[in-house]
C-alpha positions as CSV (number, residue, x, y, z in Angstrom):
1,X,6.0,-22.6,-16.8
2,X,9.7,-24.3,-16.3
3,X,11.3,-24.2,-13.4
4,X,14.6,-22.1,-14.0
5,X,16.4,-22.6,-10.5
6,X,16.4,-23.1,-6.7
7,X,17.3,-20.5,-4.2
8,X,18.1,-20.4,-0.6
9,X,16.7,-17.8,1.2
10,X,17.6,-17.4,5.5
11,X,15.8,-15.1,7.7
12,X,16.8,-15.5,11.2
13,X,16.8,-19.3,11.4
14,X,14.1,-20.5,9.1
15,X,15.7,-21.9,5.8
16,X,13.3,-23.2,2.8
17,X,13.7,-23.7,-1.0
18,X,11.7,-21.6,-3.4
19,X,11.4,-23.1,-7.2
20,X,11.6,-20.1,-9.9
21,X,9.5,-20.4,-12.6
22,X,9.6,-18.3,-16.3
23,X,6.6,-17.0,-16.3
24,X,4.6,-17.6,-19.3
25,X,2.3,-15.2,-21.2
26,X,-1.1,-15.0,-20.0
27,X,-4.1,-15.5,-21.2
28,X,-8.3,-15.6,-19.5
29,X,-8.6,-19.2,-20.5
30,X,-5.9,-20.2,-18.0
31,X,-6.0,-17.3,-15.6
32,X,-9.5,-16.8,-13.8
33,X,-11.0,-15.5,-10.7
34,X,-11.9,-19.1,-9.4
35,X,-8.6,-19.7,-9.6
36,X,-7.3,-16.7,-7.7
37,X,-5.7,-15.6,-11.2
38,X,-6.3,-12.6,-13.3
39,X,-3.8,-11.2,-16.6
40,X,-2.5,-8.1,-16.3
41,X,-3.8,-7.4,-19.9
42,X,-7.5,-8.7,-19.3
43,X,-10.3,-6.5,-20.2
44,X,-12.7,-4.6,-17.4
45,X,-14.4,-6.5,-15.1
46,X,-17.1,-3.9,-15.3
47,X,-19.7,-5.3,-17.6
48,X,-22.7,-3.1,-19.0
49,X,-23.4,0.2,-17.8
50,X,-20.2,2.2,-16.1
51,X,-22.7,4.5,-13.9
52,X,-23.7,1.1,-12.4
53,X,-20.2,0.3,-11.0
54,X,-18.7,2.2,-7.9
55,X,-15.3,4.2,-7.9
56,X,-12.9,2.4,-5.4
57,X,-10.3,5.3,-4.3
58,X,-7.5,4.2,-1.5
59,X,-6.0,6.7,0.5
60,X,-2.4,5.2,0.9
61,X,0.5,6.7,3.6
62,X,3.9,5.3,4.0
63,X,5.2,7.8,6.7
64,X,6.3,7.0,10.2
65,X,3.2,7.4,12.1
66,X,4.3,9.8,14.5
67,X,2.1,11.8,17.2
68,X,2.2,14.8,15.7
69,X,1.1,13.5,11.8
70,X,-1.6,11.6,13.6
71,X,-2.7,14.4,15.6
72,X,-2.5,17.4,13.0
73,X,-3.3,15.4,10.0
74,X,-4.8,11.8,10.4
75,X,-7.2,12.1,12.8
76,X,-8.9,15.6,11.5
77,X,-8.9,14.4,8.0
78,X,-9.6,10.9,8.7
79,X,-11.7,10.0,11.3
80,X,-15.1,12.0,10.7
81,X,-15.6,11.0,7.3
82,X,-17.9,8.4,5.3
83,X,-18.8,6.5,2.5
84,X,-22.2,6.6,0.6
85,X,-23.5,3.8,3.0
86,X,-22.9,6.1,6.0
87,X,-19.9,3.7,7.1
88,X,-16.4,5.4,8.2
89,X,-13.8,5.4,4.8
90,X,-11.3,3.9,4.9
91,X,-7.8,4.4,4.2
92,X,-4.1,1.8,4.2
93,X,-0.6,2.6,6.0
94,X,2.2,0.9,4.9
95,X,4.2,1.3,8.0
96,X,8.3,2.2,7.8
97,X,9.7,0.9,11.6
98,X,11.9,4.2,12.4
99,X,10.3,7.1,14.5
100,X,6.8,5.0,14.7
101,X,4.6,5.2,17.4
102,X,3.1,2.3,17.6
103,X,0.6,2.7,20.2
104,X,-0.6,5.0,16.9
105,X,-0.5,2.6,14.6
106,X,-2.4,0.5,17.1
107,X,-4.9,2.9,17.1
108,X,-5.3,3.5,13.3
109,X,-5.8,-0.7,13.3
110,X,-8.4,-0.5,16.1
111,X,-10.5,2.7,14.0
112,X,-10.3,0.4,11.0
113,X,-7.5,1.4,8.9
114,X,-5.4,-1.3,7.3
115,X,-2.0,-1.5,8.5
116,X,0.6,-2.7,5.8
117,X,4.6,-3.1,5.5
118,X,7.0,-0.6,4.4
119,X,10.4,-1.9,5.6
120,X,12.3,-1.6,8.8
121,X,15.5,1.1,7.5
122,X,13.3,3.3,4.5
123,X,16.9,3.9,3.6
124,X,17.2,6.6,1.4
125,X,19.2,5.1,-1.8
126,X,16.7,4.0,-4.3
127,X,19.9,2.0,-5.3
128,X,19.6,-0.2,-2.2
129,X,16.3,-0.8,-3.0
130,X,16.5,-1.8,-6.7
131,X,19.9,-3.6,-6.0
132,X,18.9,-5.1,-3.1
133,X,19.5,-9.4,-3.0
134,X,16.1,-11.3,-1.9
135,X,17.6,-12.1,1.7
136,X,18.5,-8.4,2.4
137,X,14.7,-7.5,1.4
138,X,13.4,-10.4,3.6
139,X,14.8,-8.8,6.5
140,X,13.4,-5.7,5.8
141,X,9.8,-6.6,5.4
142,X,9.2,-9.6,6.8
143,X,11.2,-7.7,9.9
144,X,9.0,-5.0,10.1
145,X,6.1,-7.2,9.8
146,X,7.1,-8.5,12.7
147,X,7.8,-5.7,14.5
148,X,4.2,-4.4,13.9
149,X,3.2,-7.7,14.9
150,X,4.9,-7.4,18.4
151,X,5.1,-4.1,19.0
152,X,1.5,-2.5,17.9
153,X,0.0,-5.6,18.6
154,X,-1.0,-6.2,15.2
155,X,-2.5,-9.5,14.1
156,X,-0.4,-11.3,11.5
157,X,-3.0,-12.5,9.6
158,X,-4.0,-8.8,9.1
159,X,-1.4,-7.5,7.6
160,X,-1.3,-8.7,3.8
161,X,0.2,-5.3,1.7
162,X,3.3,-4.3,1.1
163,X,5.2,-1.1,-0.1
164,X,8.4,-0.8,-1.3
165,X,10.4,2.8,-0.2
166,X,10.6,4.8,-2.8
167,X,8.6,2.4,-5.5
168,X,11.9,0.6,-6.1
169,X,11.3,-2.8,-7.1
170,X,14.2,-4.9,-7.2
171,X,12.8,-7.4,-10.0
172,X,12.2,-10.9,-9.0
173,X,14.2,-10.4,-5.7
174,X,11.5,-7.9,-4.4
175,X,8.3,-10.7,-4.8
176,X,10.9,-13.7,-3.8
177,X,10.9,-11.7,-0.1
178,X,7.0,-10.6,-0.3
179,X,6.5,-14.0,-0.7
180,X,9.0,-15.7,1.7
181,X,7.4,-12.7,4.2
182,X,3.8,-14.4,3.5
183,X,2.7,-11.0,2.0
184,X,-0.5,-11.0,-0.4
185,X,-0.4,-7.9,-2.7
186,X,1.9,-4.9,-3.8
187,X,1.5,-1.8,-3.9
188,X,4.7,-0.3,-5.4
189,X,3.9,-0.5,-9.0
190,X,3.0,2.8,-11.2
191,X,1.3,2.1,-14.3
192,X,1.3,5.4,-16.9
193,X,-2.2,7.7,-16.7
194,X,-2.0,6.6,-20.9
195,X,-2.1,2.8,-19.8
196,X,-3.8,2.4,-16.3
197,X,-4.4,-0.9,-15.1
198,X,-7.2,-3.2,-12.9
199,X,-5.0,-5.3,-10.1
200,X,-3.9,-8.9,-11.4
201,X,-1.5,-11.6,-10.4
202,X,1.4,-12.5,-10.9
203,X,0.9,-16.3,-11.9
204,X,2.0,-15.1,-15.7
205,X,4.3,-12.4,-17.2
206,X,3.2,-8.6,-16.5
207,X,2.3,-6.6,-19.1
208,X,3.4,-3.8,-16.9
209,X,5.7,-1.7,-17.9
210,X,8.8,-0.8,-15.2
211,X,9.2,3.1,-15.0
212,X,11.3,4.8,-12.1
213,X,14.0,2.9,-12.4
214,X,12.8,-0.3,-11.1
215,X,13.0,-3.7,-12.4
216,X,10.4,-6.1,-13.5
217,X,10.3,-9.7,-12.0
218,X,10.3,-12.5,-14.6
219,X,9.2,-15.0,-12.7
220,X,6.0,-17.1,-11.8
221,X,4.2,-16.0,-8.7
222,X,1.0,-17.9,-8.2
223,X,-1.7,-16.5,-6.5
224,X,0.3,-13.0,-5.8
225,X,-1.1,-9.7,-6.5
226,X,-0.2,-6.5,-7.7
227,X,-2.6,-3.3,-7.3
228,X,-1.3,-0.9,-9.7
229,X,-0.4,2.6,-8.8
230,X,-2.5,4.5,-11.4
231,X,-0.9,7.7,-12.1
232,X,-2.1,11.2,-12.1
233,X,-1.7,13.5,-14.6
234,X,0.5,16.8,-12.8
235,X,1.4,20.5,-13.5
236,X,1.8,20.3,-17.4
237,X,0.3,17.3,-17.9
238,X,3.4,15.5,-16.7
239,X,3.0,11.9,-15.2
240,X,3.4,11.5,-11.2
241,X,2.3,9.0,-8.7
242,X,3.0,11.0,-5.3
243,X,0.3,13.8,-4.8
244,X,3.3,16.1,-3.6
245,X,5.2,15.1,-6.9
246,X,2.5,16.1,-9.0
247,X,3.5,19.9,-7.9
248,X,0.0,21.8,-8.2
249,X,-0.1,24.8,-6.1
250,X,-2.2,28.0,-5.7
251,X,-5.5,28.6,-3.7
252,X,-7.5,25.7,-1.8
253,X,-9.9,25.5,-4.8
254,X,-7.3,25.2,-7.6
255,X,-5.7,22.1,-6.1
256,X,-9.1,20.8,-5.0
257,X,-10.1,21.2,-7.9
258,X,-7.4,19.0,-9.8
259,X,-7.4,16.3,-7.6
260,X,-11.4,16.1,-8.5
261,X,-10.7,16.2,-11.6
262,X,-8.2,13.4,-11.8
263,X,-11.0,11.2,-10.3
264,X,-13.9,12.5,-13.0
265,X,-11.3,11.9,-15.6
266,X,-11.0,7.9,-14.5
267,X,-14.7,7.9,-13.0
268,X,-16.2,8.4,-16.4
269,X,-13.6,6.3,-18.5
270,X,-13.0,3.3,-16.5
271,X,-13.7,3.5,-12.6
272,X,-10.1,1.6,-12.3
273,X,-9.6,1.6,-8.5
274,X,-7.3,5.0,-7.8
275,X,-4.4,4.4,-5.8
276,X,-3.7,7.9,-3.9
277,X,-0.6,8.2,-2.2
278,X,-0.3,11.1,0.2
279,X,3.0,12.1,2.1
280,X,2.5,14.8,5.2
281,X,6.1,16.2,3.6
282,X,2.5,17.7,1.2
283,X,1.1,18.9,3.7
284,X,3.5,20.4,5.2
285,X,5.0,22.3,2.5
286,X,1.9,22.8,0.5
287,X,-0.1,25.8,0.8
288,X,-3.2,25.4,1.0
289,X,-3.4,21.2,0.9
290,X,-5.1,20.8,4.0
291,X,-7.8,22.8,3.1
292,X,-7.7,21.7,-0.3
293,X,-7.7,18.2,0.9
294,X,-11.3,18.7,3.1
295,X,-12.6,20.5,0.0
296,X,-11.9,17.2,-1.9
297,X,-13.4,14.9,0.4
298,X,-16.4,17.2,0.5
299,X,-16.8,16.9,-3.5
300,X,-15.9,13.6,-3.4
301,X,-18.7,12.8,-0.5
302,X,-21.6,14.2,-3.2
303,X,-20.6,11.4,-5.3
304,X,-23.1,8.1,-4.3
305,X,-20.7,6.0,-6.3
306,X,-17.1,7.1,-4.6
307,X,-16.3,5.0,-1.9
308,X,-12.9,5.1,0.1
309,X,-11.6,2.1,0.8
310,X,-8.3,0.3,1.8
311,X,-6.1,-1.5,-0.6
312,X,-7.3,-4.8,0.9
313,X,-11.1,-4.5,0.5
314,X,-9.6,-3.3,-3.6
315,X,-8.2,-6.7,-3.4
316,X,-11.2,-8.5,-2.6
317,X,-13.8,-6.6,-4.9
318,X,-11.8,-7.2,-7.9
319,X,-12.1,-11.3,-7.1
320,X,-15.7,-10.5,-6.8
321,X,-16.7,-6.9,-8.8
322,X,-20.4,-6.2,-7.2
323,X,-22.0,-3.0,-8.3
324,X,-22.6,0.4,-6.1
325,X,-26.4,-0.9,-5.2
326,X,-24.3,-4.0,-3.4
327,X,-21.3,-2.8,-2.4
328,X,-20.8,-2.3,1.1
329,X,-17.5,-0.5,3.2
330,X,-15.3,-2.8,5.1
331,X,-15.5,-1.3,8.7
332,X,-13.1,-3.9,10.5
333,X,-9.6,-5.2,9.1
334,X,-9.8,-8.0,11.6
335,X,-9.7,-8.4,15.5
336,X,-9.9,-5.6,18.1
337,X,-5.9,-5.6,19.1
338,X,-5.3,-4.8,22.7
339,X,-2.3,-2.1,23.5
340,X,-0.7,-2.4,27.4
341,X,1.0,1.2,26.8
342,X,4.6,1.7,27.7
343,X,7.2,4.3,26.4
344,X,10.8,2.6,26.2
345,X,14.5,4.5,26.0
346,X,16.3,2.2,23.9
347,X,20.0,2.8,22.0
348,X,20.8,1.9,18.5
349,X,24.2,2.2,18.3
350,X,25.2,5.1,19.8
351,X,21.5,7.4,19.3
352,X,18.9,7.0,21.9
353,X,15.2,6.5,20.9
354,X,11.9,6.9,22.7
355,X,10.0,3.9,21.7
356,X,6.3,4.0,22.3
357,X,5.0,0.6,21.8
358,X,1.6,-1.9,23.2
359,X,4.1,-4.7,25.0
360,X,7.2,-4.5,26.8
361,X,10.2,-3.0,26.0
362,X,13.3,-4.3,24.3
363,X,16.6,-4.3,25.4
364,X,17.7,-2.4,21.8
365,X,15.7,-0.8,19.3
366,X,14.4,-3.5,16.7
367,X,16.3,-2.8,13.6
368,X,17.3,-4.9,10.3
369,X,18.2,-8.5,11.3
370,X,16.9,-8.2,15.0
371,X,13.3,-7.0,14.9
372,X,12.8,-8.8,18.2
373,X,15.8,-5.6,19.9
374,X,17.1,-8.3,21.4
């Protein structure tokens, strides 16, 4: 790898040079596990028999946790369910700052859940996100990081994932921040249903291909990881990533049904960890999803191999694949976080927000560039 430049990235007043590097093409005899390394194009971990192997899912959200999706959705769906080794599921939010609760998110943390970044603004645009510089994206998630550091009480060490709004990758300027933001994986990447894809770093060049609209990074990023977004096959067998994008509708047991059947279809081919990425925008406007959604996790709860897990414990089985007799659900993402509830009126601009948070209040609601509200 040859160093192509040196850029200066500031966030508030730290200021540090990061060395670019080409990334070369990979190969296993200079990317392994020991080495916290793994090609994008390497073969299944999953030696011998496939029945032997469990089926990873991750139930992934990237709404603003609010009240009302935590009361009508999260909890009921969430919170009674387990695994094959009678152990809770679990399930990762990557957290968008506006209209959060995050006495919530507080509470998802403490029950187990693993609480990732979004960004601070979730702007709408997918051309901010794919245009965006590396500074401008190191505001946004290394902000919000610490705003869910401050204001949920989350511990930083915890938080390691990151999600792009929208899935828009801005190339190399989008890993430049995760990195900068001391983030450890991505979750933002869709890899075609025809070409799905085990997590691997980004030491060497991606075989991934960019879809969306997004750009590809060309540069080196040692030790950083990307968990593919394996996509599902939708109504007419087109492509989607977004369960509510995928646009199957009709009775409880029809949509039930599919989603079942995308996991059989990747169960008994590859058991590639399945990425699920659920909006309550579904729910909402989906008749039908919340049954079909209980139906799902009955059918899926018959299956001794299909565990639900968060994107972090994905992370750490594929540096260590053990089979289903071994393999055990994470039940803790780190240290019990205290929450000394207050509910704040703070201004942004000229709007008024009720802030709901574990620590005291700010003078202004955090926003891009001043996470602290100061």
């Amino acid at each position: 790898m040859k160093c192509l430049l040196t850029v200066f990235i500031t966030f508030a007043v730290a200021r540090s040079a990061l060395c670019l590097d080409i990334a070369d093409s990979c190969n296993d005899g200079k990317c392994t596990i020991a080495k916290n390394c793994r090609c994008s194009n390497s073969p299944s971990p999953l030696t011998g028999k496939l029945d032997d192997w469990p089926q990873l899912i991750s139930l992934t959200f990237d709404d603003a946790i609010t009240d009302d999706i935590y009361n009508k959705y999260l909890s009921p769906l969430l919170f009674n369910s387990k695994n094959p080794d009678n152990k809770p599921i679990g399930a990762t939010f990557f957290v968008p700052h506006e209209y959060t609760n995050y006495q919530r998110v507080n509470d998802l943390y403490n029950s187990g859940f693993e609480i990732g970044v979004n960004s601070i603004s979730k702007y709408f645009s997918q051309k901010y996100w794919r245009n965006a510089t590396a500074d401008l994206l190191v505001q946004e998630f290394s902000g919000q990081k610490h705003i869910l550091t401050k204001f949920a009480n989350i511990p930083e060490s915890s938080i390691l994932g990151v999600r792009t709004p929208q899935l828009q990758l801005a190339g190399d300027n989008s890993f430049q921040a995760y990195v900068k933001s001391k983030l450890t994986y991505d979750s933002s990447w869709p890899s075609l249903a025809s070409r799905r894809m085990f997590p691997y770093t980004l030491d060497f060049m991606s075989t991934e291909e960019c879809i969306l609209g997004a750009k590809c990074p060309k540069n080196s990023y040692p030790g950083f990881w990307v968990l593919p977004i394996n996509e599902l096959s939708g109504e007419n067998g087109k492509d989607c990533n977004v369960i509510s994008s995928c646009t199957i509708e009709g009775s409880s047991k029809v949509i039930s049904d599919w989603l079942t059947g995308q996991v059989e279809d990747i169960r008994n081919s590859t058991k590639i960890p399945l990425t699920l990425m659920i909006d309550s925008g579904w729910f909402n406007s989906t008749e039908n999803s919340v049954d079909a959604f209980k139906q799902f996790m009955t059918n899926m709860s018959l299956k001794k191999d299909v565990f639900f897990v968060t994107q972090k414990q994905v992370y750490e089985w594929i540096r260590n694949p053990v089979k289903t007799a071994n393999f055990k659900t994470e039940t803790s993402t780190g240290p019990v976080a205290n929450c000394d509830k207050k509910k704040c009126l703070v201004k942004k601009d000229d709007d008024q927000y009720t802030f709901f948070i574990c620590t005291s209040c700010p003078n202004k609601y955090p926003w891009v560039g001043n996470p602290d509200g100061n």
